[in-house]
C-alpha positions as a Markdown table, in Angstrom:
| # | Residue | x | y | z |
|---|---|---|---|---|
| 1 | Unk | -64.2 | -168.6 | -64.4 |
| 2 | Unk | -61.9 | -168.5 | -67.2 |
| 3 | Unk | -57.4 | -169.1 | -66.1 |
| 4 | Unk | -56.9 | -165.3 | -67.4 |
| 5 | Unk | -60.1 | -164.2 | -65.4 |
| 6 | Unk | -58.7 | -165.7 | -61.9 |
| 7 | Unk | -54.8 | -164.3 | -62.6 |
| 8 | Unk | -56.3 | -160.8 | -63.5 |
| 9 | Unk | -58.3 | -161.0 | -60.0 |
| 10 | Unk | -55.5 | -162.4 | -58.4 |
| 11 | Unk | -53.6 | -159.3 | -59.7 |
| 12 | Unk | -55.7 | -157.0 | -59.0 |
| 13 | Unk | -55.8 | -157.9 | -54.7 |
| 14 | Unk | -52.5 | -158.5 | -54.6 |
| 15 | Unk | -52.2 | -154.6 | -55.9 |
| 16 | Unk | -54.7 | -153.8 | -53.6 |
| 17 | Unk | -53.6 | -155.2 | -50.6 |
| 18 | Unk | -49.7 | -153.7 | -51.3 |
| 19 | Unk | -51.6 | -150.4 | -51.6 |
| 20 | Unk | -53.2 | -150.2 | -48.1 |
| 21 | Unk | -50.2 | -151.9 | -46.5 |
| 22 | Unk | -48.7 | -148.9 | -47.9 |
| 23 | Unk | -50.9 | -146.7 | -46.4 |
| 24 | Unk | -51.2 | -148.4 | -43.5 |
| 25 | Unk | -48.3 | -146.9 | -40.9 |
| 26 | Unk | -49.9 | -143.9 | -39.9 |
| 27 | Unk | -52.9 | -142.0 | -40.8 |
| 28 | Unk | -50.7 | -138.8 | -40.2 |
| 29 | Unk | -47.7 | -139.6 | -41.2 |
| 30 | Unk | -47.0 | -135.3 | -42.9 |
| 31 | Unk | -48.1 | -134.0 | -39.0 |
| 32 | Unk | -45.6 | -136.9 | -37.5 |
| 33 | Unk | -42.6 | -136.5 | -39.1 |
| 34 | Unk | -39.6 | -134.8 | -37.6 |
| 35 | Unk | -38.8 | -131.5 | -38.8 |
| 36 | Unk | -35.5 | -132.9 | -39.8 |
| 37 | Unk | -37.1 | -135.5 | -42.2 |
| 38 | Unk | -39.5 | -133.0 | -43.6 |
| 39 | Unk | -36.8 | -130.6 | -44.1 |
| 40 | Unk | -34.3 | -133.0 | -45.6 |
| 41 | Unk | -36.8 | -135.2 | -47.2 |
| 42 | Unk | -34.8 | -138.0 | -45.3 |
| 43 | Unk | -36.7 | -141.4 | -45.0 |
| 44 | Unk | -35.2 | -141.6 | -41.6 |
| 45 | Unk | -38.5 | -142.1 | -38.4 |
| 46 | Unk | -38.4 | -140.0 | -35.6 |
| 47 | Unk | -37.8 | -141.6 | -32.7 |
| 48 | Unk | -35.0 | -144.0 | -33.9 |
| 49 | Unk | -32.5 | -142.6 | -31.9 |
| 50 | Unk | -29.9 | -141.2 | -34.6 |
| 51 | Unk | -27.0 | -139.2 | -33.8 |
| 52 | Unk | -28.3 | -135.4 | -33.2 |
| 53 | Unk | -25.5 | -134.9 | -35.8 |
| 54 | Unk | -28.2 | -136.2 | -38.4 |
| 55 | Unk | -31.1 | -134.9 | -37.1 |
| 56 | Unk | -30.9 | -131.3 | -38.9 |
| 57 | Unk | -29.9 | -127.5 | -38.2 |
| 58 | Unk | -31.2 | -127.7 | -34.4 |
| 59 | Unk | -29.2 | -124.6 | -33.8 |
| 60 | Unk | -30.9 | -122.7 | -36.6 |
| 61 | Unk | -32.8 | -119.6 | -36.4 |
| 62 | Unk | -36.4 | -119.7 | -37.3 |
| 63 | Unk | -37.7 | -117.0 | -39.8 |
| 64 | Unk | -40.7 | -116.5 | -37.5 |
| 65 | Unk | -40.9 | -116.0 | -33.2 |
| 66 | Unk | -43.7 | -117.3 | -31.2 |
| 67 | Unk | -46.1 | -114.6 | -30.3 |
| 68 | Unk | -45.2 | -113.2 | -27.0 |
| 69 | Unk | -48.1 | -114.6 | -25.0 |
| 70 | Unk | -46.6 | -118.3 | -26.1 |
| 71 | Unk | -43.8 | -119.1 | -23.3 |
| 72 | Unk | -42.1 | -122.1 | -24.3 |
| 73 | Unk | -40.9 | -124.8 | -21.9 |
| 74 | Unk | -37.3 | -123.7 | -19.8 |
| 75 | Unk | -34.3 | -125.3 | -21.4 |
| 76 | Unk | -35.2 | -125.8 | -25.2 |
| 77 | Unk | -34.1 | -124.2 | -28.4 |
| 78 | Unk | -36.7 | -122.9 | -30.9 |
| 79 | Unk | -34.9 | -123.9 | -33.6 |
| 80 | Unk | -36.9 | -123.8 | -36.9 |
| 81 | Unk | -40.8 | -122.4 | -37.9 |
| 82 | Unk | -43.1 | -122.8 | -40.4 |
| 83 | Unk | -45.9 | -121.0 | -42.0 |
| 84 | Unk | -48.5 | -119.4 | -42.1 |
| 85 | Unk | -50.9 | -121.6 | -43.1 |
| 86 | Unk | -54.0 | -119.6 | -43.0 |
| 87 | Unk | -54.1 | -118.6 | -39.4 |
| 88 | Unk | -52.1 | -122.2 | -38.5 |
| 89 | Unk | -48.5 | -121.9 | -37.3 |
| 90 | Unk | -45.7 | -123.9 | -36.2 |
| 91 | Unk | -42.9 | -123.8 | -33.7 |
| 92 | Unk | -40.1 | -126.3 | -33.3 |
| 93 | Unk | -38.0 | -126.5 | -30.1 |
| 94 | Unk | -35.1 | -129.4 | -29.3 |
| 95 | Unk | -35.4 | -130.3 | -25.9 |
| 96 | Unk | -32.7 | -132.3 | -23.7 |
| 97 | Unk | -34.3 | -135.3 | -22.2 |
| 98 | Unk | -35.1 | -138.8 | -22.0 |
| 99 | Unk | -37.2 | -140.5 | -25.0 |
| 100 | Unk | -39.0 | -142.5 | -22.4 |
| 101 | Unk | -40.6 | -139.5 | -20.9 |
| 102 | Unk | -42.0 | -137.8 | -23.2 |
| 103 | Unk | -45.3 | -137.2 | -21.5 |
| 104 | Unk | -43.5 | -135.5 | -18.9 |
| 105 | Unk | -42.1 | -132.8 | -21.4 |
| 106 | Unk | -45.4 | -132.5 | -22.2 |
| 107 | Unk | -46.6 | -132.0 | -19.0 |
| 108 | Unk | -44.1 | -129.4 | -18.5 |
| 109 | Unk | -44.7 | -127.5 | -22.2 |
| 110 | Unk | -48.3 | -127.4 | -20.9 |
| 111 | Unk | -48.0 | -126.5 | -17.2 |
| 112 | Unk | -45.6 | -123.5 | -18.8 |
| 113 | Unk | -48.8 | -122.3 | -21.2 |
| 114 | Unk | -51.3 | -123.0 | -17.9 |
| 115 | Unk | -49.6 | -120.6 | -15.9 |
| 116 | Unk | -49.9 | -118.1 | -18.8 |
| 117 | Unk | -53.7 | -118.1 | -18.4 |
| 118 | Unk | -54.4 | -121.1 | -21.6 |
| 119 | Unk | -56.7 | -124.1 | -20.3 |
| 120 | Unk | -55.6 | -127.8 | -20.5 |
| 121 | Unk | -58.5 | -129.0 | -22.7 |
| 122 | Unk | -57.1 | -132.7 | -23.4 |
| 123 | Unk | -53.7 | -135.2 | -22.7 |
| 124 | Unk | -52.6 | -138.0 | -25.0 |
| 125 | Unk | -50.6 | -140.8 | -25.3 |
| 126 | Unk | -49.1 | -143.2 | -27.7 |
| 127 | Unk | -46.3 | -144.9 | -25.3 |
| 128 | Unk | -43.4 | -144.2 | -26.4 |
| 129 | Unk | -44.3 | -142.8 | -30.1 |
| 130 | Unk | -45.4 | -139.5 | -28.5 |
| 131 | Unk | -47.3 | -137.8 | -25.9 |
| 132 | Unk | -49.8 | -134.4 | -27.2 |
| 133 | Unk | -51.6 | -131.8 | -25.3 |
| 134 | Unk | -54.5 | -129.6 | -26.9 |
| 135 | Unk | -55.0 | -126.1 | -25.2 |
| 136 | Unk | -57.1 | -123.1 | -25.0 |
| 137 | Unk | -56.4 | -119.2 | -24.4 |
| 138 | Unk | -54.7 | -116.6 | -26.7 |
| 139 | Unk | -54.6 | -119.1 | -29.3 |
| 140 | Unk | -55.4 | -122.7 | -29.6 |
| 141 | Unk | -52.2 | -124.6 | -29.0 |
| 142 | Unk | -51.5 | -128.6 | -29.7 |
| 143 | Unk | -48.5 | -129.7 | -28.7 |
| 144 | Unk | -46.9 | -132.5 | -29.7 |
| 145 | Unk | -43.6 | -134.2 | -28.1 |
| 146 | Unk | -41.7 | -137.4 | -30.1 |
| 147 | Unk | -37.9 | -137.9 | -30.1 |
| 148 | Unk | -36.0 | -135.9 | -32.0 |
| 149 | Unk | -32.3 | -137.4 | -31.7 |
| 150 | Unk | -30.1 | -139.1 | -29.4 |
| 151 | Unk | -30.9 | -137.7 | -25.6 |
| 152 | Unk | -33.1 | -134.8 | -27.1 |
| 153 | Unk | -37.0 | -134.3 | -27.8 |
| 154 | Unk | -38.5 | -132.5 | -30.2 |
| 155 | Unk | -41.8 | -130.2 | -28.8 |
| 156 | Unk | -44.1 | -129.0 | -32.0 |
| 157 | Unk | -46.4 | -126.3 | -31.0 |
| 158 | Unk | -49.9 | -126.1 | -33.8 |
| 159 | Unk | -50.7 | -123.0 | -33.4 |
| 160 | Unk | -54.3 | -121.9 | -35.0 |
């Protein structure tokens, strides 16, 4: 093999390996983001504990409601929606609470939609990166729960 042969080669995995390292932090990264980062196009993680200051408009109103048969957790404020997509929509609420439980928001987000007659189909985990829930019933609900800002979770509801 030729010296311009080997550099090109060389070239060519170093460009490949920067691409997947790239590509490497999450496979999700669009459904993961916080609402304030998505919103703002802000670089800023959720989860990093930022001032609430930064996180957004979590006092907003959204342009859509949650249909009626969707009770949402006690103590949180719906705060911004998005879509349709299709027959996919989402729900934002801010939640006070501690980052380090955020499966028991979850719990309580899905205990709230339990009692409304949906069915727990599934519970996950990702310790401390966030906690989801997938349910059945009037609609089929995932929930996901990640911190939002200092002392404050955010709840997504998927609903499709």
């Amino acid at each position: 093999m030729n010296f311009a042969r080997l550099i090109a080669t060389a070239s060519i995995a170093v460009a490949a390996v920067a691409s997947l390292a790239a590509c490497g932090e999450t496979s999700n990264d669009a459904a993961q983001e916080s609402p304030a980062t998505a919103s703002t196009g802000s670089a800023a993680p959720a989860g990093n504990g930022i001032p609430c200051s930064q996180a957004g408009d979590l006092s907003g109103t959204p342009e859509r409601k949650p249909p009626a048969d969707l009770p949402l957790p006690p103590g949180g404020q719906l705060y911004m929606s998005k879509g349709p997509f299709g027959k996919t929509e989402l729900f934002f609420v801010a939640k006070d609470a501690d980052p380090t439980n955020l499966d028991g928001v979850r719990d309580e987000a899905a205990d709230v939609l339990a009692k409304a007659g949906y069915k727990i189909e599934r519970k996950d985990q990702e310790e401390g990166s966030e906690a989801e829930a997938h349910l059945s019933g009037p609609h089929d609900v995932a929930i996901q729960v990640i911190q939002l800002c200092e002392g404050k979770v955010r709840v997504k509801y998927t609903l499709s």
